[in-house]
Each structure stands twice: as C-alpha cells, then as structure tokens.
N, C-alpha and C positions, 0 to 999 in steps of 0.2 A: 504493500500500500504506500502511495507516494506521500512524502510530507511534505504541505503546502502551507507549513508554520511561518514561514519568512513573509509569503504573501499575506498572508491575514495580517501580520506583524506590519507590514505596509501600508492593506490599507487604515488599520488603527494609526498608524502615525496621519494618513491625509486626514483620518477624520476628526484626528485630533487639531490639527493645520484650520481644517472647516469650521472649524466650532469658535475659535480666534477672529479669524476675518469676515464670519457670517453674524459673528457678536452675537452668538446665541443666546448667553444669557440677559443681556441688554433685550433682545429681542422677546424673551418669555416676558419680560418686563412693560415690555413695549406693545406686546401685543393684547395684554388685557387694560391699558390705557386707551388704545385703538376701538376694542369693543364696545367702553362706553361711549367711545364717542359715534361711533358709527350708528349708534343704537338711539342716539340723541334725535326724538324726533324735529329739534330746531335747527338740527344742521344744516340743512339746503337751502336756510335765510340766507346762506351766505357760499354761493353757487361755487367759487373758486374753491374755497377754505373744504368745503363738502369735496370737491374731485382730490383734493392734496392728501385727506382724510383717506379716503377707499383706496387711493392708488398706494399711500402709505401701508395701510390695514392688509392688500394682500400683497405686497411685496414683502413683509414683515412673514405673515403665513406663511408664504410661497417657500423660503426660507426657510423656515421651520420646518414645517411637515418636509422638505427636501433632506433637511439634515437628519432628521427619525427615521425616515426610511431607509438612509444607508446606515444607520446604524443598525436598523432591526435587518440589514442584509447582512452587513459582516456577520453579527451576532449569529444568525443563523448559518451558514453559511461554517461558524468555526466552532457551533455543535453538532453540525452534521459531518464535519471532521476531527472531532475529539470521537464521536462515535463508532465511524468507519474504522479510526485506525486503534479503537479498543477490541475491533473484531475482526481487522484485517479485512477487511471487505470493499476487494480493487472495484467492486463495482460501479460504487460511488462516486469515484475517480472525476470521470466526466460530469456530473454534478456539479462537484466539487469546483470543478474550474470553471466550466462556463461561469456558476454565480460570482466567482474568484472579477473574472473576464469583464463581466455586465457591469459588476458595482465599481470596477477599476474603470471603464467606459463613460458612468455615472459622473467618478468626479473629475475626470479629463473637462468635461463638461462644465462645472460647477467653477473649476479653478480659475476661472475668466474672473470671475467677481473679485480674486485674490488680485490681478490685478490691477484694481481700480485706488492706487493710493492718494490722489491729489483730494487736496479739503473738500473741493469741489463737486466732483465729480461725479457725483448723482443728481445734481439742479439739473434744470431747462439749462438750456442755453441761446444767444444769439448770434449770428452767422452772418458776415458779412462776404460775396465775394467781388471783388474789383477786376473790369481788364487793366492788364498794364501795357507792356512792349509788346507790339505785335498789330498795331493799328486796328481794323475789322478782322482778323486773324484772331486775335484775343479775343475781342466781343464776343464773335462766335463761342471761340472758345470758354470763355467765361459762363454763358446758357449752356453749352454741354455740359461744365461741371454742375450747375443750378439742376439739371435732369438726374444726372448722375447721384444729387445727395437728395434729391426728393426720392428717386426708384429705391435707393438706400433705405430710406427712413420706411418708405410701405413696407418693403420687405422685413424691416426689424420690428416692425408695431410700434415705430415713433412717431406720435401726432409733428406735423410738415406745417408749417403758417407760412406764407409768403409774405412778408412787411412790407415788401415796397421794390417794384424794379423800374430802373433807370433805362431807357430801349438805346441803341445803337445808333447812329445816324443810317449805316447802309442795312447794317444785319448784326444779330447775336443783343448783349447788353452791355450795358456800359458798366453796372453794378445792380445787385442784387438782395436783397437783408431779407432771411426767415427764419423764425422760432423754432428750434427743435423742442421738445416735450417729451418726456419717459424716460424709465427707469437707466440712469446712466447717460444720460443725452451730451451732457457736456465733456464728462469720462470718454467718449467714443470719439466725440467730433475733435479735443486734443490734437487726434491724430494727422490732423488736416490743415492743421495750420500753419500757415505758409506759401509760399510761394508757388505754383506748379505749371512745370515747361512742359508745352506740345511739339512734337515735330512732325511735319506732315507735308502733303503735295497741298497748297492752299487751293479750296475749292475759287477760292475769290481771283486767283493769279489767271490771266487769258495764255500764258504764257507755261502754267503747269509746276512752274517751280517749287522748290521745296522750302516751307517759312514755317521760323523759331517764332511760338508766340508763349506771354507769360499772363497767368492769373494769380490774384493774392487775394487767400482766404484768412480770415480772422475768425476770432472766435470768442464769445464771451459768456462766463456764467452769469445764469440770476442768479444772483446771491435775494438770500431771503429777508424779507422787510429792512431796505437799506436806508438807514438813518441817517438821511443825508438832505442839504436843501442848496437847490440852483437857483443861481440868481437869473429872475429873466430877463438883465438885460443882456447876457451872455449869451442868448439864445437866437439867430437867426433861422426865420422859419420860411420854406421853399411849400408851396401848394403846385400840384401835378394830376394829370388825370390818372387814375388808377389803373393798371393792367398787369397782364399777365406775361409772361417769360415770351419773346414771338410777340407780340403787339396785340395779344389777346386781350382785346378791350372790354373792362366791368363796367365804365356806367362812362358816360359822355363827358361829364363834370370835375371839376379839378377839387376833388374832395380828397385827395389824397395829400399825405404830408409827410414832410422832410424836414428833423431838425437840428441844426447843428450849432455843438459846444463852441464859442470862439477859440477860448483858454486853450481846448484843449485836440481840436479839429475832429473829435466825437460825432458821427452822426448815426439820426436813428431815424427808422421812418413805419409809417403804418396806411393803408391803403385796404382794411380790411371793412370800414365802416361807413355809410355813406354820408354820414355827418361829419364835413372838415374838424368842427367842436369834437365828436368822440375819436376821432380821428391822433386829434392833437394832442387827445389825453394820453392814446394808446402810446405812440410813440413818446412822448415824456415820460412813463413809466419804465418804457426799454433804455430812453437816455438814464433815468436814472439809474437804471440797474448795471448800465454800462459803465457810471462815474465810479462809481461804488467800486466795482471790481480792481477800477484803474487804481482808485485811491488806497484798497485795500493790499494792493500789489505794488505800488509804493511804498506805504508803510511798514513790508513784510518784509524790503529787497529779496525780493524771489521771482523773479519775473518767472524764470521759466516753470514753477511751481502750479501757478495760479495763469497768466497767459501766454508764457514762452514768450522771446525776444522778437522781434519784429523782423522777419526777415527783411532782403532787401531785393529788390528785382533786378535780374541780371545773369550773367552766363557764371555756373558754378555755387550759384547761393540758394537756387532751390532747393525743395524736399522733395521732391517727387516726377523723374519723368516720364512722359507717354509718348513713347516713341511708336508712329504708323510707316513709316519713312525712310529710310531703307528698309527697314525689318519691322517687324511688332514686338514690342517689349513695355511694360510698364516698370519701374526700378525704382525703388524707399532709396533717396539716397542717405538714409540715417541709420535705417536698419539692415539696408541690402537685401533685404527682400523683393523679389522678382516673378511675373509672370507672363507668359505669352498671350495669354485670352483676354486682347486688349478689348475687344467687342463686350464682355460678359463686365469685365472693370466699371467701363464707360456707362453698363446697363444696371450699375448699382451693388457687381458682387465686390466691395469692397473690405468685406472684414476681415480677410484674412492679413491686408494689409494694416487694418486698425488693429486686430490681435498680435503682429506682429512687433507694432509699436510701443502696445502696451507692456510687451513681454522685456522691449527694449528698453522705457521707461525705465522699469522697475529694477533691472540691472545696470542702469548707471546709476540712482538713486541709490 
C-alpha cells in the first residue's frame, strides 16, 4: 500500500497558508456582523451601502464555506488513508489520489487570492486610457484596448461603466475613463498600468506600412469615504455630448461632463446620466476619489504600492507589447510572460497575463 503521508502533509501546510490570507477567523467574525445587516429590513434606504452589504456578505461566505470544504476533503481523504494502510488494502490506492489530485487542483485555484497584497486591492477602481505617439494609429488603438478590458470585465463578472469617451478626429479615441466594480477590481487592473506598444501594418497607411503606436493606461482605486474637500475654484468643467466607444451616440445633448483638477491635471468624467447637474455630481465623486488616492500615495511614499510610477511614452518604457507585424507575439515586459494568440489577448483573454503579474508583484515585494 502506497504512502501518500507527505501529500496530505502538503496539502495541510496550503491549508494552513489559506486560513492566513483568506482571514478566516476575521471572517467567522465578519460574517455574522454581515447577517445582521443583510437581515436589516432598512437596508435598501440606502441602495449603494445595500449592494457593498451583499456583495461583502457573500464574498465573506464564498470564502468560508471554500475553506471547510477542503478541509472536510483533506480530513477525509487522510482517514480513508490511515484506514487502507491499517489493512493494507492497495485498492484504495486510486481513491486515495484522485481526492489527493482534486483538492490539490482546488487550491491551485484558490491561491490567486494569496496574491492580492496591495491595501487596495479589492475596491472599485477607475481606468483611465489615453492615445499617445502614434497619431490615428493610437486612437485606434487606444478603442481596441477600451474593447479589450470591457470583453475582460464580462468574462470575469466585473460590473464595466463607461464614464466618459473623448472620439478621435479620423477614427478610434482620443481617451477613455470606466469604472471597474467586483471583487478584486483594482487588484487585477494593477496589472495594466502603463504604457502599451502596438506594432502592426496601419490599416490607416495607403501605402501599407508598418507603424509603432502607444497607449497609457492608469488606474485608480476608490478608496472608501475619502475625507477630503476640493476647492471649486480648482475645478475646470468641459460639457460634451455623450457617446459610446465608435461614435455611438446616447442622446443629442451635451449632458455629458468633464472635470479637471488645475493643481493637479486630474480629470474625471461621467456621461452616464442625462442631467448635466447629476452628471456633474457623478464625476466629482470619481475626482474625489481620484485626489484621495493621489494624496494618500503621497503621504505613504509608495507610489508603486498604491498606483505605481507613471510611466513615460516612448521606445523601451513600456509594459507591455502587441506585436501583429512581422510575427504575432504579445510580451509583459516586466514579467516576461509571453503569448502567440494575439486574436484571443485583444478578445479579453487576458489573465493569464494579470496572474502573471500578480505572481511577479509579490516576488519582488
């Protein structure tokens, strides 16, 4: 009868790993603070605080019950192997390992959350993406990436808000700003910050040629109820028609709004509402949550902690390129992570690149 004591021994040490970073006991704690409030028939007076409430209540559960069940697997699992091997009974052998197999598959799975160490990193976040070098080259490519992290966000169950785009004068955009939402939103998006080079034959070129074009992504968390007050006369406020990525037009009317920090060249914009007034609110709440971050990244010297440095546009300073052009290649050039299926990349499959970053975070940290 085989002895599969080192493996059990294993996976007791991840679940012990789990129990740490999943904050289980915080979370026993957490979770019957949760139930009364979910149970609170007054909650949904206050519609935002009610969704923070449920989506808090089961990611808290989700977690829990996750982490009892591979417990009650090992457990099982290393009595149905104290048994076998008091009676020598190879039979159970295969048992024995597939459950060995499954719940070692379980936390491959699970250990993603282990990577999420930034203070942040389970808020919302805001997303800003700009063309830079690359004239209509960029624009373009700039709305490619805007598709890219919305197919992303369906695909992972991250609520997508578009805030506000800027259109292009020929084609593509000029810039971009939407709210990512869910569990980990700004922990994932991290990954994206920064700079990213296309190279490609330009569909725009009459001539066919191959053109270097650059985008820069930012990123910011909401940090929660940021106590903080803008002066407005710092505030310069732009009104625009509202639309979609492509010049998909929402209403005729220039209800939509753009606002930008003097001090600090902050802008934030909202295009979700058709009153410029609720408009103007929305977007000053994102500027605030925007200042906050800045100020709180200031006060921490950690930039790359809280929103990483700024990159700078130009040959060799990116993060990330998308080579269609001679060859197909997408390339991290932080982590060296690298794939050929640049089609499936650009269609939103990009976490293996996020997971790879995260893995890379956490080993220079």
């Amino acid at each position: 009868m085989r002895d599969f004591s080192d493996d059990l021994k294993s996976l007791r040490t991840r679940l012990s790993e789990a129990e740490v970073y999943l904050k289980v006991a915080e979370g026993r704690d957490r979770l019957v603070e949760l139930e009364h409030e979910v149970a609170d028939p007054d909650l949904w007076n206050d519609s935002d605080r009610a969704k923070q409430v449920n989506a808090d209540y089961s990611n808290v559960k989700g977690d829990l019950e996750t982490f009892d069940a591979l417990a009650a697997a090992i457990e099982d699992a290393e009595v149905l192997h104290e048994l076998a091997r008091e009676e020598n009974d190879e039979s159970q052998e295969g048992d024995i390992e597939s459950q060995i197999a499954s719940t070692a598959q379980k936390f491959e799975q699970l250990e993603l959350i282990s990577l999420f160490t930034g203070p942040h990193d389970d808020l919302a976040c805001i997303v800003q993406i700009n063309a830079k070098d690359g004239g209509v080259d960029a624009q373009d490519w700039s709305e490619v990436l805007l598709r890219m992290y919305e197919r992303w966000a369906e695909k992972r169950g991250l609520d997508f808000e578009v805030n506000g785009v800027s259109e292009g004068a020929e084609a593509g955009i000029m810039s971009a700003e939407f709210t990512l939402t869910g569990r980990f939103a700004y922990g994932l998006m991290t990954s994206e910050r920064g700079t990213h080079r296309l190279v490609r034959i330009s569909p725009f070129d009459n001539q066919g040629r191959r053109q270097t074009s650059f985008a820069a992504v930012q990123v910011w968390p909401i940090l929660q109820n940021p106590e903080i007050a803008i002066d407005e006369s710092d505030i310069r406020m732009e009104v625009f028609r509202a639309s979609g990525a492509g010049g998909q037009h929402i209403n005729k009317t220039s209800s939509a709004v753009r606002l930008i920090h003097e001090p600090t060249g902050l802008v934030a914009s909202s295009q979700e509402e058709r009153s410029q007034l609720q408009n103007r609110e929305r977007a000053m709440g994102r500027l605030t949550a925007m200042l906050a971050a800045k100020i709180e990244e200031e006060r921490a010297a950690e930039l790359d902690a809280i929103a990483g440095k700024q990159a700078q546009v130009g040959w060799g300073s990116q993060i990330r390129s998308y080579v269609l052009q001679p060859y197909q290649m997408v390339k991290d050039l932080r982590t060296e992570h690298e794939s050929g299926n640049v089609a499936a990349i650009l269609d939103g499959e990009i976490d293996e690149f996020i997971e790879a970053y995260l893995r890379w975070r956490r080993a220079s940290e």
